[in-house]
C-alpha positions as CSV (number, residue, x, y, z in Angstrom):
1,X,-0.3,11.0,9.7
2,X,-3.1,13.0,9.8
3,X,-4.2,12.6,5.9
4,X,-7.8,10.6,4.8
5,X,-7.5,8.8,2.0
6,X,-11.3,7.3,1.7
7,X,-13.8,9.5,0.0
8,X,-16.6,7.5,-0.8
9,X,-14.4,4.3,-1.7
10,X,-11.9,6.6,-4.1
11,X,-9.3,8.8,-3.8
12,X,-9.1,12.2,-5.0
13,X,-6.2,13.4,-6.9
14,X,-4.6,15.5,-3.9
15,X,-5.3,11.9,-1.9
16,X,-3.5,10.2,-4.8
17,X,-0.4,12.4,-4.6
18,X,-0.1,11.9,-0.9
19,X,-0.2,8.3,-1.0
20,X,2.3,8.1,-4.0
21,X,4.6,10.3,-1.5
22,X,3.9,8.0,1.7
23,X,5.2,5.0,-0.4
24,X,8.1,6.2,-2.1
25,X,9.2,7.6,1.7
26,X,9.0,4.5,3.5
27,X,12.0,2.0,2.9
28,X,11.9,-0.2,5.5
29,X,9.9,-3.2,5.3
30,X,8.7,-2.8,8.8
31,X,7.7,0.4,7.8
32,X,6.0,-0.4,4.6
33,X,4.1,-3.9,6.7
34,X,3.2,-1.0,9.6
35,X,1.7,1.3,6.8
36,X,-0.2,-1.9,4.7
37,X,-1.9,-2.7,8.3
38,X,-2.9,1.3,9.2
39,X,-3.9,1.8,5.1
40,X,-6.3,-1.5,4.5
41,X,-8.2,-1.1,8.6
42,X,-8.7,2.5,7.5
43,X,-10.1,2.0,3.5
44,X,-12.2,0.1,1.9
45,X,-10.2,-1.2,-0.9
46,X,-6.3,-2.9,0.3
47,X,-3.3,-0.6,-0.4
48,X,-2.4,-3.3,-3.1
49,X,-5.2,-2.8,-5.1
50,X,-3.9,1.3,-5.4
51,X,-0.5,0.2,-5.7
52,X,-1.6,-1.7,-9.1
53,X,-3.6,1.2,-10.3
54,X,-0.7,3.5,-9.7
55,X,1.6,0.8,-11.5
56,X,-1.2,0.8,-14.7
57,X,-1.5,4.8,-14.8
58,X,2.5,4.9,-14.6
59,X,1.9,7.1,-11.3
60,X,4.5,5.3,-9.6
61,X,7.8,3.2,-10.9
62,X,8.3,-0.4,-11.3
63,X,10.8,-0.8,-9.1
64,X,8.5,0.9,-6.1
65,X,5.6,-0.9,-6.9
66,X,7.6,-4.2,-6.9
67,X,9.1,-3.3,-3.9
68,X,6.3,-2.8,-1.9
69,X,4.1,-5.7,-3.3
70,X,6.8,-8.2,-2.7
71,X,7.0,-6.7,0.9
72,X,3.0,-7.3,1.3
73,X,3.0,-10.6,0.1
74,X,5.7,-12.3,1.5
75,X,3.8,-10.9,5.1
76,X,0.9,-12.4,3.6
77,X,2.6,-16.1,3.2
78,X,4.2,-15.8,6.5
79,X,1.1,-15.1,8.0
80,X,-0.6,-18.0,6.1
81,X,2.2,-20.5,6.8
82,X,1.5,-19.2,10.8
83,X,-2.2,-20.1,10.4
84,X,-1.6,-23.6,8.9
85,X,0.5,-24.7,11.6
């Protein structure tokens, strides 16, 4: 994946439509966890935070929004319950 999604701290609409796509085509969790990690080292603002704004503007559905932030958070907690022991 060869696209840049950071200009200047925002995306551009063409940006916006090519993320919208790289979410709704990934359906593995591994997949969507692999993406999270390449997305947020590569921006300046966490995948989560576009996934929400995507959500608000009715870019994306409920159901693929859900998806994906139940996916980052529950790799979140596991990597907080990892830290804690």
């Amino acid at each position: 994946m060869t696209i840049t999604f950071n200009i200047g701290g925002l995306l551009n609409e063409s940006s916006n439509d090519a993320l919208v796509d790289e979410l709704r085509k990934r359906t593995s969790e591994e997949a969507m966890i692999e993406f999270d990690r390449k997305f947020n080292s590569r921006n300046e603002k966490n995948l989560h935070v576009y996934i929400c704004r995507f959500l608000k503007n009715r870019q994306i559905s409920r159901s693929l929004a859900a998806k994906w932030l139940m996916v980052i958070l529950n790799e979140k907690e596991s990597q907080l319950k990892l830290l804690t022991k």
